[in-house]
N, C-alpha and C positions, 0 to 999 in steps of 0.2 A: 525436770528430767535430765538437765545436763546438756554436752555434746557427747554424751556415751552411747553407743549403739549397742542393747543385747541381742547375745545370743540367741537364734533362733532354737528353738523348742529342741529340734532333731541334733540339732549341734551339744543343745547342751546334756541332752541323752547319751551321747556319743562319748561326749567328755569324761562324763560320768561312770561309763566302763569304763574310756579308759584309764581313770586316776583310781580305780576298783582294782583292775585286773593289775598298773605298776603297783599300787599298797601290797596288792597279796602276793605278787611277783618277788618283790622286793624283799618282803618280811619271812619269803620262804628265802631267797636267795643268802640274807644274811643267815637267818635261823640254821640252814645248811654249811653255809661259811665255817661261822661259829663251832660246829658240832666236829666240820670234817678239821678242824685246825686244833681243835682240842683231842679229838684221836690219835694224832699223826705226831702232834707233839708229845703225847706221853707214849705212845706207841716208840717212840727215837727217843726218849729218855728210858725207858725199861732196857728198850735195845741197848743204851749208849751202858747204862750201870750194869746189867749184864755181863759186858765184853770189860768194863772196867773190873770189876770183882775178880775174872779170869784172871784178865793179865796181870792184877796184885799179889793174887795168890800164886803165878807163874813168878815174880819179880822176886816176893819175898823168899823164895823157898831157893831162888838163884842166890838171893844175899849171905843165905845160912851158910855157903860155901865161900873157901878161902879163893883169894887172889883172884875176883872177880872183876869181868872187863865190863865198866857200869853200861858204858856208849853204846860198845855191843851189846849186850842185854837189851837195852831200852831199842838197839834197831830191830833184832830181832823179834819183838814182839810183834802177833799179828792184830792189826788196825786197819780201819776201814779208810779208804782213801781220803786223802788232806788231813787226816787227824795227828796231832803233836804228843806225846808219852811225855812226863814229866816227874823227876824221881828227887827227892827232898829227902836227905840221911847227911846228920852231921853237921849243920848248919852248912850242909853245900848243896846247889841245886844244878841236878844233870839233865841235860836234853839233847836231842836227836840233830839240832839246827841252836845257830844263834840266834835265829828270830824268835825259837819257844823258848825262854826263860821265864824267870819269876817273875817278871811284868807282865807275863799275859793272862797273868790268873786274878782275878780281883783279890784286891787284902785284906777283907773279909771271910772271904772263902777259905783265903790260905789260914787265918789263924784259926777256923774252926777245924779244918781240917787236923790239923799240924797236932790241935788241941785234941783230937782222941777222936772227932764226930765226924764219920763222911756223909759228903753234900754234894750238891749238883745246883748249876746256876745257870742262865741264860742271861747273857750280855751283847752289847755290840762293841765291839773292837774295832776301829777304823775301818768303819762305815760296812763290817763283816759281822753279823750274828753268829754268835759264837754259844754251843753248849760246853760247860765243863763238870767232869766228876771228881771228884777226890776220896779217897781210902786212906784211912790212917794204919800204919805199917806200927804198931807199938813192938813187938819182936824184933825188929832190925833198927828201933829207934828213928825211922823216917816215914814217907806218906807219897803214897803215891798218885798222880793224876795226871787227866787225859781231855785236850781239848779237842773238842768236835765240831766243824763248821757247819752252819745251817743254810749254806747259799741253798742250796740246791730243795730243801723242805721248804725254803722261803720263795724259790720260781714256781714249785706245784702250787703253793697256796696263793701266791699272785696268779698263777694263767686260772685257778679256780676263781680267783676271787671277781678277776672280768669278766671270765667266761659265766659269771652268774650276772652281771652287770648289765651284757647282752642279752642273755635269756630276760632279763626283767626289759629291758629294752622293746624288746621283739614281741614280748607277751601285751607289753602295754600298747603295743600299735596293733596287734591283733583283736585286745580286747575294741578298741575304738571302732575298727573292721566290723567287727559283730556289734559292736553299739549303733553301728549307723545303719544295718543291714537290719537289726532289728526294729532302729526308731522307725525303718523306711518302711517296714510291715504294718507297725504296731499305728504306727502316723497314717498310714494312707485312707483310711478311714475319714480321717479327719481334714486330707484334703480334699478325699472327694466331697466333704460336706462342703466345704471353703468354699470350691467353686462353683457344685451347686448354689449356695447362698449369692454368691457373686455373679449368676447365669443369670436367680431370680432381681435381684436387686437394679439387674439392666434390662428387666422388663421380660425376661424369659418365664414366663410363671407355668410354662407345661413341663418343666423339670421336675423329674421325681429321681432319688435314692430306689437301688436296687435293696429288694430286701431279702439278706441272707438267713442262712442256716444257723448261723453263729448268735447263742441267743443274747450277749451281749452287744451287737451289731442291731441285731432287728429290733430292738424296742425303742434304740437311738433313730431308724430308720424309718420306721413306723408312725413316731412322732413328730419327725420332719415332713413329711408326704401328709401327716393329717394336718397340720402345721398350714403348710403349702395350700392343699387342699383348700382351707377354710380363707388363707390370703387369696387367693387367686377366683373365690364364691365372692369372698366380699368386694373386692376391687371390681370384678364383673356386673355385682350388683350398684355398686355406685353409679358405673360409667352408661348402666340402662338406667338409674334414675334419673342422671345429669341430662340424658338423651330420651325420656319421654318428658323429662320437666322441659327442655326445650322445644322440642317438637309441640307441647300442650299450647308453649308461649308464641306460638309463630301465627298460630289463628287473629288469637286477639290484638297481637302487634301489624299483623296486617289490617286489620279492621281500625287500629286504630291511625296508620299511613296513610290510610284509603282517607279516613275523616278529615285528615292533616291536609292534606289534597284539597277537599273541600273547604275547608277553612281559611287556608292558605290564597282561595282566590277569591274569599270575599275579605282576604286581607285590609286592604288599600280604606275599606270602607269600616274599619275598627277605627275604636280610640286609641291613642298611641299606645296609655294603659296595656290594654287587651289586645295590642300585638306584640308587646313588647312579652307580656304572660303566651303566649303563641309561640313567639318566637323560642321562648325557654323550652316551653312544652316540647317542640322542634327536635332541640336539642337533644332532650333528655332519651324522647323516641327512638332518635339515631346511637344514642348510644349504647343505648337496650339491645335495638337490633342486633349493631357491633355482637355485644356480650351475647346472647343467643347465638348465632353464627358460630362464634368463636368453642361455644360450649358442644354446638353441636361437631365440629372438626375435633373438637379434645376426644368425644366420645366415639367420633370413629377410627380414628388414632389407637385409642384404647385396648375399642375392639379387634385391632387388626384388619380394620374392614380398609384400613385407609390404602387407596391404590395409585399408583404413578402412570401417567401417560405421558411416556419421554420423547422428545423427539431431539434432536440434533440441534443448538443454540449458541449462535457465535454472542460471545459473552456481554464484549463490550457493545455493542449495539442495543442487544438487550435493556442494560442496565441505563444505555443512554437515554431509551424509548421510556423507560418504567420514572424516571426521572423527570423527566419532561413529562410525561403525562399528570404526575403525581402531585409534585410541586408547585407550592403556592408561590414561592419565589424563584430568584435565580439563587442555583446550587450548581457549582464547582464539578464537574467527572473529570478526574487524572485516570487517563488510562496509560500503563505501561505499554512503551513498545512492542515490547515481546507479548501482549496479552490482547493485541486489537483484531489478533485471529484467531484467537481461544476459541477454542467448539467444546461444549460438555453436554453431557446429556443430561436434560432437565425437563419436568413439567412443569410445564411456563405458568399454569395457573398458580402453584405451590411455589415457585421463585418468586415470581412476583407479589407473592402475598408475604415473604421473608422479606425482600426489600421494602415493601410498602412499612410494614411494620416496623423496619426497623427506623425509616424516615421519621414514623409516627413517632417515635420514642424519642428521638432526638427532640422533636420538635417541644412533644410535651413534656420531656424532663429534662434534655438537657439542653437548652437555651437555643435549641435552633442547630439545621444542619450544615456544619463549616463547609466539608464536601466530600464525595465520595470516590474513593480510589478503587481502580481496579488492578491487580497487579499479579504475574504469572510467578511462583517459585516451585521452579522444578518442573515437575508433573502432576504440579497443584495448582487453583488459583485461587486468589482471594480476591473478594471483594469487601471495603472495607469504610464505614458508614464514621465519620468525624462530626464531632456537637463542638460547639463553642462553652458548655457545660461544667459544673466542677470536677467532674469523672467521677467514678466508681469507688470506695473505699476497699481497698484489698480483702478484706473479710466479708464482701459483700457481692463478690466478682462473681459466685456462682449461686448465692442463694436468687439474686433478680432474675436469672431462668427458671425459677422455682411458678406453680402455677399459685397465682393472688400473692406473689411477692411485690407486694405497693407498701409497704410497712416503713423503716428507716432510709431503705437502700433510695426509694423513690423520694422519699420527703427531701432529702440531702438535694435531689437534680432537681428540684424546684416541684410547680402545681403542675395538674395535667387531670384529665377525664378521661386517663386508660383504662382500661378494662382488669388488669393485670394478667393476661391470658398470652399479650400477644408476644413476648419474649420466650415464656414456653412452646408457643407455637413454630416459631424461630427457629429453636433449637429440634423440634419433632422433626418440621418439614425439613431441615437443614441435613439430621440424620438417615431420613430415607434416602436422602441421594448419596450417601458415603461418603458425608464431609462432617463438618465438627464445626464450631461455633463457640467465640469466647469474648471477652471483654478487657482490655486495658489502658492503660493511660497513654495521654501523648505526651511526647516531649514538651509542647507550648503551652501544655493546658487543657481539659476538657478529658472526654471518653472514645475509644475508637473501639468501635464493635464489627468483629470480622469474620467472615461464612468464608472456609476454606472449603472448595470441592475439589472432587478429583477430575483430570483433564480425560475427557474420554469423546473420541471420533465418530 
Protein backbone atom coordinates (compact mmCIF):
# COMPACT_ATOMS: atom_id res chain seq x y z
CA UNK A 1 0.00 0.00 0.00
CA UNK A 2 2.75 2.36 0.52
CA UNK A 3 2.82 5.54 3.02
CA UNK A 4 0.07 7.09 0.79
CA UNK A 5 -3.11 7.81 2.25
CA UNK A 6 -6.47 7.98 -0.28
CA UNK A 7 -8.75 10.15 -0.69
CA UNK A 8 -11.77 9.59 0.92
CA UNK A 9 -14.84 8.58 -1.27
CA UNK A 10 -16.73 12.23 -0.69
CA UNK A 11 -13.34 14.16 -1.28
CA UNK A 12 -12.67 12.45 -4.32
CA UNK A 13 -16.32 13.19 -5.59
CA UNK A 14 -15.59 16.64 -4.80
CA UNK A 15 -12.44 16.69 -6.79
CA UNK A 16 -14.10 15.33 -9.48
CA UNK A 17 -16.52 18.38 -10.02
CA UNK A 18 -14.27 20.19 -9.46
CA UNK A 19 -11.47 19.41 -12.07
CA UNK A 20 -15.28 19.01 -14.38
CA UNK A 21 -16.47 22.24 -13.78
CA UNK A 22 -12.14 24.12 -14.21
CA UNK A 23 -12.06 21.83 -17.71
CA UNK A 24 -15.25 23.29 -18.87
CA UNK A 25 -14.71 26.69 -17.24
CA UNK A 26 -11.48 26.88 -18.73
CA UNK A 27 -12.23 25.56 -22.26
CA UNK A 28 -15.16 28.04 -22.48
CA UNK A 29 -13.04 30.80 -21.04
CA UNK A 30 -10.21 30.26 -23.81
CA UNK A 31 -12.96 29.22 -26.67
CA UNK A 32 -14.43 32.86 -25.71
CA UNK A 33 -10.83 34.53 -25.52
CA UNK A 34 -10.06 33.15 -28.78
CA UNK A 35 -13.42 34.26 -30.51
CA UNK A 36 -13.52 37.87 -28.77
CA UNK A 37 -9.64 38.51 -29.74
CA UNK A 38 -10.36 37.43 -33.37
CA UNK A 39 -13.35 39.92 -33.53
CA UNK A 40 -11.84 42.91 -32.34
CA UNK A 41 -8.67 42.30 -34.22
CA UNK A 42 -10.24 42.38 -37.51
CA UNK A 43 -12.91 44.59 -36.43
CA UNK A 44 -9.42 47.53 -35.84
CA UNK A 45 -8.00 46.23 -39.10
CA UNK A 46 -11.30 46.86 -41.42
CA UNK A 47 -11.36 50.10 -39.16
CA UNK A 48 -7.68 50.95 -39.42
CA UNK A 49 -7.81 50.19 -43.79
CA UNK A 50 -10.96 52.01 -43.96
CA UNK A 51 -9.56 55.28 -42.44
CA UNK A 52 -6.36 54.35 -44.45
CA UNK A 53 -7.97 54.25 -47.91
CA UNK A 54 -9.54 57.79 -46.86
CA UNK A 55 -6.75 59.46 -45.98
CA UNK A 56 -4.70 58.19 -49.38
CA UNK A 57 -7.23 59.11 -51.54
CA UNK A 58 -7.48 62.63 -49.35
CA UNK A 59 -3.14 62.73 -49.77
CA UNK A 60 -3.20 61.90 -53.30
CA UNK A 61 -5.53 64.18 -54.83
CA UNK A 62 -3.46 66.99 -52.40
CA UNK A 63 -0.33 65.91 -54.39
CA UNK A 64 -2.06 66.46 -58.05
CA UNK A 65 -1.65 70.05 -56.83
CA UNK A 66 1.33 72.44 -57.35
CA UNK A 67 3.63 73.79 -54.39
CA UNK A 68 2.36 71.37 -51.85
CA UNK A 69 3.27 71.65 -47.97
CA UNK A 70 3.99 67.75 -47.57
CA UNK A 71 4.15 68.11 -43.41
CA UNK A 72 1.15 69.97 -43.44
CA UNK A 73 -0.73 67.71 -45.33
CA UNK A 74 0.34 64.61 -43.50
CA UNK A 75 -0.65 66.95 -39.98
CA UNK A 76 -3.75 67.66 -41.18
CA UNK A 77 -4.97 64.42 -41.87
CA UNK A 78 -7.63 63.04 -39.51
CA UNK A 79 -6.23 60.03 -37.41
CA UNK A 80 -7.31 58.29 -34.63
CA UNK A 81 -5.09 59.17 -31.40
CA UNK A 82 -1.30 57.88 -31.23
CA UNK A 83 -1.41 56.89 -34.88
CA UNK A 84 1.82 58.13 -37.20
CA UNK A 85 0.75 59.24 -41.29
CA UNK A 86 3.66 58.17 -43.43
CA UNK A 87 4.09 59.49 -47.01
CA UNK A 88 6.92 57.82 -49.42
CA UNK A 89 7.20 59.95 -53.16
CA UNK A 90 10.46 60.31 -54.72
CA UNK A 91 12.75 58.26 -52.86
CA UNK A 92 12.02 60.72 -49.84
CA UNK A 93 10.12 59.56 -46.81
CA UNK A 94 7.80 62.31 -44.87
CA UNK A 95 6.42 62.11 -41.48
CA UNK A 96 4.52 64.06 -38.92
CA UNK A 97 7.64 63.31 -35.95
CA UNK A 98 11.08 62.11 -36.21
CA UNK A 99 10.27 59.20 -34.27
CA UNK A 100 7.80 57.96 -37.50
CA UNK A 101 10.25 57.42 -40.19
CA UNK A 102 11.22 54.55 -42.52
CA UNK A 103 12.21 52.41 -39.71
CA UNK A 104 9.13 51.88 -38.18
CA UNK A 105 7.52 50.17 -41.05
CA UNK A 106 8.96 46.57 -41.42
CA UNK A 107 10.96 46.09 -44.87
CA UNK A 108 8.93 43.89 -46.18
CA UNK A 109 6.01 45.69 -46.01
CA UNK A 110 7.69 48.55 -47.39
CA UNK A 111 8.81 46.84 -50.65
CA UNK A 112 5.38 45.40 -51.27
CA UNK A 113 3.84 48.22 -50.72
CA UNK A 114 6.12 50.62 -52.62
CA UNK A 115 5.83 47.65 -55.35
CA UNK A 116 2.16 48.40 -56.30
CA UNK A 117 0.26 45.91 -53.52
CA UNK A 118 -1.28 47.38 -50.22
CA UNK A 119 -0.89 45.41 -46.97
CA UNK A 120 -1.36 45.62 -43.45
CA UNK A 121 0.82 43.98 -40.69
CA UNK A 122 0.97 43.54 -36.92
CA UNK A 123 4.17 43.79 -35.26
CA UNK A 124 5.75 44.72 -32.01
CA UNK A 125 8.09 47.66 -31.93
CA UNK A 126 9.77 48.24 -28.71
CA UNK A 127 8.01 46.08 -26.65
CA UNK A 128 4.55 48.33 -28.34
CA UNK A 129 2.15 46.27 -30.79
CA UNK A 130 1.88 48.01 -33.55
CA UNK A 131 -0.66 47.78 -36.57
CA UNK A 132 0.32 49.11 -40.04
CA UNK A 133 -1.34 49.76 -43.48
CA UNK A 134 0.09 50.89 -46.58
CA UNK A 135 -1.63 52.04 -50.13
CA UNK A 136 0.39 52.39 -53.14
CA UNK A 137 -0.08 55.97 -54.49
CA UNK A 138 1.01 54.84 -58.38
CA UNK A 139 -0.42 58.36 -59.80
CA UNK A 140 1.89 60.65 -57.65
CA UNK A 141 4.70 57.81 -57.99
CA UNK A 142 4.71 57.37 -53.97
CA UNK A 143 2.63 55.04 -51.22
CA UNK A 144 1.28 55.92 -48.59
CA UNK A 145 0.85 54.56 -44.82
CA UNK A 146 -0.24 54.69 -41.44
CA UNK A 147 0.84 53.14 -38.04
CA UNK A 148 -1.69 52.31 -35.50
CA UNK A 149 -0.79 51.42 -31.81
CA UNK A 150 -2.60 48.41 -30.24
CA UNK A 151 -1.85 49.20 -26.44
CA UNK A 152 -4.95 49.95 -25.80
CA UNK A 153 -6.92 46.65 -27.88
CA UNK A 154 -4.05 44.84 -26.13
CA UNK A 155 -5.25 45.99 -22.16
CA UNK A 156 -9.11 45.00 -23.31
CA UNK A 157 -7.84 41.60 -24.31
CA UNK A 158 -5.51 41.20 -21.26
CA UNK A 159 -8.35 42.48 -18.42
CA UNK A 160 -10.52 39.89 -20.70
CA UNK A 161 -8.19 37.47 -20.76
CA UNK A 162 -7.92 37.32 -16.51
CA UNK A 163 -11.05 38.33 -16.02
CA UNK A 164 -11.95 34.76 -17.70
CA UNK A 165 -9.09 33.22 -15.61
CA UNK A 166 -11.10 34.15 -12.44
CA UNK A 167 -14.39 33.19 -13.70
CA UNK A 168 -12.69 29.71 -14.48
CA UNK A 169 -11.26 30.12 -10.92
CA UNK A 170 -14.42 30.71 -9.16
CA UNK A 171 -16.40 28.18 -11.22
CA UNK A 172 -13.95 25.57 -10.17
CA UNK A 173 -14.39 26.18 -6.44
CA UNK A 174 -18.07 26.43 -6.90
CA UNK A 175 -18.18 23.23 -8.76
CA UNK A 176 -16.19 21.46 -5.75
CA UNK A 177 -18.97 23.46 -3.45
CA UNK A 178 -21.66 21.39 -5.14
CA UNK A 179 -19.42 18.35 -5.37
CA UNK A 180 -19.20 18.05 -1.70
CA UNK A 181 -22.79 19.15 -0.98
CA UNK A 182 -23.83 16.61 -3.31
CA UNK A 183 -21.37 13.62 -2.37
CA UNK A 184 -22.73 14.65 1.32
CA UNK A 185 -26.42 13.81 -0.02
CA UNK A 186 -25.63 11.25 -2.37
CA UNK A 187 -23.01 9.57 0.70
CA UNK A 188 -25.16 9.83 3.65
CA UNK A 189 -26.85 6.68 2.92
CA UNK A 190 -23.91 5.18 3.11
CA UNK A 191 -22.95 6.40 6.17
CA UNK A 192 -25.82 5.65 7.90
CA UNK A 193 -25.15 2.11 6.84
CA UNK A 194 -21.40 2.52 8.11
CA UNK A 195 -22.52 3.12 11.38
CA UNK A 196 -25.19 0.97 11.66
CA UNK A 197 -22.83 -1.89 10.56
CA UNK A 198 -20.41 -0.38 13.27
CA UNK A 199 -23.45 -0.22 16.14
CA UNK A 200 -24.05 -3.87 15.02
CA UNK A 201 -20.33 -5.18 14.98
CA UNK A 202 -20.23 -3.75 18.89
CA UNK A 203 -22.79 -5.86 19.81
CA UNK A 204 -25.93 -3.59 19.09
CA UNK A 205 -27.88 -6.04 17.01
CA UNK A 206 -31.49 -4.14 17.55
CA UNK A 207 -30.33 -1.72 14.86
CA UNK A 208 -32.32 -1.47 12.02
CA UNK A 209 -32.04 1.09 8.64
CA UNK A 210 -35.14 3.28 8.29
CA UNK A 211 -36.81 2.29 5.22
CA UNK A 212 -37.47 4.97 2.70
CA UNK A 213 -39.67 5.94 -0.14
CA UNK A 214 -36.68 6.15 -2.45
CA UNK A 215 -36.86 2.94 -4.37
CA UNK A 216 -33.25 2.68 -4.82
CA UNK A 217 -32.71 3.30 -0.96
CA UNK A 218 -35.20 0.63 0.27
CA UNK A 219 -34.00 -2.52 -1.38
CA UNK A 220 -30.53 -1.61 -0.12
CA UNK A 221 -32.45 -1.12 3.32
CA UNK A 222 -34.53 -3.87 3.10
CA UNK A 223 -31.67 -6.14 2.71
CA UNK A 224 -29.75 -4.88 5.61
CA UNK A 225 -32.65 -5.20 8.28
CA UNK A 226 -33.26 -8.94 6.76
CA UNK A 227 -29.49 -9.19 6.78
CA UNK A 228 -29.61 -8.16 10.51
CA UNK A 229 -32.59 -9.76 11.26
CA UNK A 230 -31.39 -13.29 10.50
CA UNK A 231 -27.58 -12.32 12.42
CA UNK A 232 -29.09 -11.30 15.43
CA UNK A 233 -31.98 -14.91 15.14
CA UNK A 234 -28.82 -16.87 14.78
CA UNK A 235 -26.43 -15.33 17.39
CA UNK A 236 -29.71 -15.60 19.67
CA UNK A 237 -30.03 -19.00 18.79
CA UNK A 238 -26.52 -19.96 19.54
CA UNK A 239 -26.26 -18.16 22.89
CA UNK A 240 -29.82 -20.53 24.03
CA UNK A 241 -27.90 -23.60 22.75
CA UNK A 242 -24.58 -22.62 24.62
CA UNK A 243 -27.01 -22.03 27.68
CA UNK A 244 -29.36 -25.15 27.69
CA UNK A 245 -26.21 -27.20 26.61
CA UNK A 246 -24.81 -25.92 29.91
CA UNK A 247 -27.56 -25.88 32.06
CA UNK A 248 -28.22 -29.97 30.64
CA UNK A 249 -24.31 -30.21 31.88
CA UNK A 250 -24.67 -28.98 35.49
CA UNK A 251 -27.07 -31.98 36.64
CA UNK A 252 -24.69 -34.66 35.68
CA UNK A 253 -21.47 -32.73 36.74
CA UNK A 254 -23.10 -32.30 40.02
CA UNK A 255 -23.70 -35.93 40.41
CA UNK A 256 -20.71 -36.45 39.27
CA UNK A 257 -18.75 -33.92 42.38
CA UNK A 258 -21.28 -35.41 44.64
CA UNK A 259 -19.49 -39.15 43.61
CA UNK A 260 -15.90 -37.22 43.73
CA UNK A 261 -16.85 -36.48 47.39
CA UNK A 262 -17.49 -39.99 48.07
CA UNK A 263 -14.58 -41.30 46.56
CA UNK A 264 -12.36 -38.86 47.65
CA UNK A 265 -12.89 -40.17 51.28
CA UNK A 266 -12.23 -43.56 50.76
CA UNK A 267 -9.20 -42.14 49.10
CA UNK A 268 -6.31 -43.01 51.62
CA UNK A 269 -7.56 -46.75 51.20
CA UNK A 270 -6.98 -46.93 47.15
CA UNK A 271 -3.81 -48.14 45.55
CA UNK A 272 -1.61 -45.48 44.71
CA UNK A 273 -2.63 -46.53 40.86
CA UNK A 274 -6.31 -45.70 41.61
CA UNK A 275 -5.66 -42.43 43.26
CA UNK A 276 -3.48 -41.21 41.22
CA UNK A 277 -6.59 -42.04 38.19
CA UNK A 278 -8.82 -40.20 41.02
CA UNK A 279 -6.78 -37.60 41.37
CA UNK A 280 -6.83 -36.89 37.41
CA UNK A 281 -10.48 -37.49 37.25
CA UNK A 282 -10.46 -34.55 39.96
CA UNK A 283 -8.99 -32.50 37.89
CA UNK A 284 -10.62 -32.98 34.83
CA UNK A 285 -14.23 -32.37 36.79
CA UNK A 286 -12.95 -29.10 38.00
CA UNK A 287 -12.26 -28.14 34.85
CA UNK A 288 -15.47 -28.94 33.21
CA UNK A 289 -17.16 -27.20 35.91
CA UNK A 290 -14.87 -24.03 35.22
CA UNK A 291 -15.96 -24.26 31.27
CA UNK A 292 -19.71 -24.78 32.20
CA UNK A 293 -19.76 -21.67 34.49
CA UNK A 294 -17.90 -19.80 32.18
CA UNK A 295 -20.35 -20.85 29.10
CA UNK A 296 -23.12 -20.11 31.13
CA UNK A 297 -21.85 -16.26 32.01
CA UNK A 298 -20.91 -16.06 28.04
CA UNK A 299 -24.67 -16.78 27.51
CA UNK A 300 -26.08 -14.33 29.74
CA UNK A 301 -23.75 -11.66 28.64
CA UNK A 302 -25.16 -12.46 25.23
CA UNK A 303 -28.43 -12.28 26.28
CA UNK A 304 -28.23 -9.14 27.83
CA UNK A 305 -29.62 -10.67 30.87
CA UNK A 306 -26.15 -9.95 32.54
CA UNK A 307 -26.69 -7.28 35.52
CA UNK A 308 -24.33 -5.32 37.78
CA UNK A 309 -24.77 -4.91 41.56
CA UNK A 310 -22.38 -1.89 42.21
CA UNK A 311 -21.49 -0.69 45.24
CA UNK A 312 -18.88 1.78 46.23
CA UNK A 313 -15.00 -0.17 46.31
CA UNK A 314 -11.87 1.53 47.53
CA UNK A 315 -9.57 -0.10 44.79
CA UNK A 316 -6.56 -0.99 46.36
CA UNK A 317 -7.73 -2.86 49.21
CA UNK A 318 -9.76 -4.80 47.03
CA UNK A 319 -7.29 -5.87 44.79
CA UNK A 320 -5.04 -6.58 48.04
CA UNK A 321 -7.81 -8.84 49.61
CA UNK A 322 -8.59 -10.73 45.87
CA UNK A 323 -4.66 -11.38 45.98
CA UNK A 324 -4.26 -12.66 48.95
CA UNK A 325 -7.10 -14.72 48.99
CA UNK A 326 -6.36 -16.13 45.51
CA UNK A 327 -2.70 -16.81 45.49
CA UNK A 328 -0.81 -19.76 45.81
CA UNK A 329 2.18 -17.78 46.26
CA UNK A 330 3.72 -14.56 47.27
CA UNK A 331 2.74 -12.03 44.53
CA UNK A 332 4.01 -8.37 44.63
CA UNK A 333 0.79 -5.40 44.94
CA UNK A 334 2.49 -1.76 43.91
CA UNK A 335 0.02 0.45 44.76
CA UNK A 336 0.35 4.05 43.57
CA UNK A 337 0.13 6.70 46.04
CA UNK A 338 -2.31 8.66 44.41
CA UNK A 339 -4.59 5.27 44.04
CA UNK A 340 -4.77 3.82 47.76
CA UNK A 341 -8.10 5.84 47.99
CA UNK A 342 -9.36 5.11 44.60
CA UNK A 343 -13.23 4.45 45.16
CA UNK A 344 -14.98 3.14 41.84
CA UNK A 345 -17.91 1.65 41.42
CA UNK A 346 -17.90 -2.02 40.86
CA UNK A 347 -19.70 -5.47 41.35
CA UNK A 348 -17.32 -7.05 43.42
CA UNK A 349 -18.52 -10.51 42.30
CA UNK A 350 -17.58 -9.55 38.38
CA UNK A 351 -14.04 -7.64 39.45
CA UNK A 352 -13.21 -10.22 41.18
CA UNK A 353 -13.75 -12.79 38.81
CA UNK A 354 -11.53 -10.21 36.17
CA UNK A 355 -8.80 -10.37 38.50
CA UNK A 356 -8.90 -13.86 39.41
CA UNK A 357 -8.81 -14.75 35.77
CA UNK A 358 -6.42 -12.74 34.88
CA UNK A 359 -4.05 -14.23 37.77
CA UNK A 360 -5.10 -17.57 36.11
CA UNK A 361 -3.75 -16.64 32.93
CA UNK A 362 -0.60 -15.50 34.06
CA UNK A 363 -0.09 -18.41 36.01
CA UNK A 364 -1.01 -20.84 33.13
CA UNK A 365 0.62 -19.16 30.17
CA UNK A 366 2.76 -16.87 31.18
CA UNK A 367 5.16 -18.35 33.54
CA UNK A 368 3.78 -17.07 36.75
CA UNK A 369 2.55 -13.65 38.24
CA UNK A 370 5.65 -11.15 38.61
CA UNK A 371 3.04 -8.55 40.36
CA UNK A 372 0.35 -6.68 40.28
CA UNK A 373 0.15 -2.83 39.98
CA UNK A 374 -2.36 -0.69 40.81
CA UNK A 375 -2.03 2.91 39.51
CA UNK A 376 -4.38 6.15 39.18
CA UNK A 377 -4.04 8.20 35.70
CA UNK A 378 -6.12 10.96 35.64
CA UNK A 379 -9.76 10.21 36.31
CA UNK A 380 -8.94 6.70 35.46
CA UNK A 381 -7.42 3.65 37.25
CA UNK A 382 -5.72 0.86 36.26
CA UNK A 383 -4.92 -2.12 37.45
CA UNK A 384 -2.41 -3.98 35.86
CA UNK A 385 -1.56 -7.86 36.22
CA UNK A 386 2.75 -8.63 35.10
CA UNK A 387 3.81 -12.53 34.21
CA UNK A 388 7.39 -13.25 34.03
CA UNK A 389 6.27 -14.83 30.54
CA UNK A 390 7.43 -14.19 26.71
CA UNK A 391 4.52 -11.73 26.26
CA UNK A 392 2.24 -11.32 23.68
CA UNK A 393 3.16 -11.25 19.80
CA UNK A 394 1.74 -7.74 18.47
CA UNK A 395 -0.54 -9.55 16.02
CA UNK A 396 -1.89 -11.43 18.54
CA UNK A 397 -2.67 -8.65 21.38
CA UNK A 398 -6.40 -8.68 20.51
CA UNK A 399 -7.10 -11.92 18.83
CA UNK A 400 -6.38 -13.72 22.87
CA UNK A 401 -9.63 -11.80 23.92
CA UNK A 402 -11.27 -13.61 21.17
CA UNK A 403 -13.77 -16.47 22.79
CA UNK A 404 -11.38 -20.25 22.45
CA UNK A 405 -8.58 -18.16 21.48
CA UNK A 406 -5.94 -21.00 22.94
CA UNK A 407 -4.65 -21.53 19.19
CA UNK A 408 -0.83 -19.96 18.64
CA UNK A 409 -1.28 -16.87 20.87
CA UNK A 410 -1.37 -19.41 23.92
CA UNK A 411 0.87 -22.16 22.65
CA UNK A 412 3.79 -19.23 22.40
CA UNK A 413 3.09 -18.40 26.69
CA UNK A 414 3.73 -21.87 27.49
CA UNK A 415 1.04 -25.15 28.68
CA UNK A 416 -2.05 -24.39 30.67
CA UNK A 417 -5.67 -26.16 31.23
CA UNK A 418 -7.62 -22.85 30.53
CA UNK A 419 -10.72 -22.92 29.31
CA UNK A 420 -10.19 -20.20 26.63
CA UNK A 421 -13.32 -18.27 27.78
CA UNK A 422 -11.67 -16.63 30.53
CA UNK A 423 -9.96 -13.51 28.80
CA UNK A 424 -13.15 -13.04 26.89
CA UNK A 425 -14.80 -12.90 30.06
CA UNK A 426 -12.18 -10.13 31.13
CA UNK A 427 -12.87 -8.12 28.66
CA UNK A 428 -17.09 -8.46 28.77
CA UNK A 429 -17.03 -7.87 32.51
CA UNK A 430 -14.39 -5.21 32.21
CA UNK A 431 -16.85 -3.38 29.54
CA UNK A 432 -19.96 -3.28 31.70
CA UNK A 433 -18.26 -1.09 34.20
CA UNK A 434 -16.91 1.64 31.38
CA UNK A 435 -13.48 0.55 31.21
CA UNK A 436 -11.47 -1.21 28.52
CA UNK A 437 -9.05 -3.82 28.77
CA UNK A 438 -5.80 -4.53 26.58
CA UNK A 439 -2.41 -6.42 26.54
CA UNK A 440 1.29 -5.22 26.08
CA UNK A 441 4.83 -5.76 26.65
CA UNK A 442 7.10 -4.90 29.42
CA UNK A 443 10.17 -3.15 29.30
CA UNK A 444 12.16 -6.38 31.21
CA UNK A 445 10.30 -8.85 29.50
CA UNK A 446 7.07 -10.77 29.82
CA UNK A 447 3.14 -9.49 29.29
CA UNK A 448 1.30 -6.77 31.23
CA UNK A 449 -2.35 -6.96 31.03
CA UNK A 450 -4.44 -3.84 32.21
CA UNK A 451 -8.30 -3.17 33.24
CA UNK A 452 -8.63 0.63 32.99
CA UNK A 453 -11.79 1.91 34.83
CA UNK A 454 -13.32 4.85 35.42
CA UNK A 455 -12.81 6.73 38.87
CA UNK A 456 -16.43 7.24 40.04
CA UNK A 457 -17.64 8.11 44.05
Amino acid sequence: MGGSRRLGLRSRVALAFALGALVLSAGLAVLTYQLARSYLMRHRETSVLRQTYANARLVKNALRSADVDIPRLLTSVELPAGSSPLLYQGDTWFGTSVAAGRDTIPAGLRRMVVGGTPARQRYVRSGVPQLVAGIPLPAVGGAYFEVFPLTELEGTLATLRNSSLVAAAITACAGAAVGWRASRRVLSPVAVVSSAAAAISGGRFDVRLDEHDDPDLSTMAVSFNRMTDALEDRIRRDAQFASDVSHELRSPLTTLGAALEVVNARKAEMPERARAGVELLEDEVRRFQRLVEDLLEISRLDAGAAELSQESVVLSRFVLEAVRTRSTGVVAVDIDACAVDTVVRADKRRLERVLTNLLDNADFHGGGVDRVIVRRVGERVQIRVEDRGPGVPREERERIFERFARGRAAGQRGEGDGTGLGLSLVREHVRLHGGSTWVEERDLGGARFVVDLPVRG
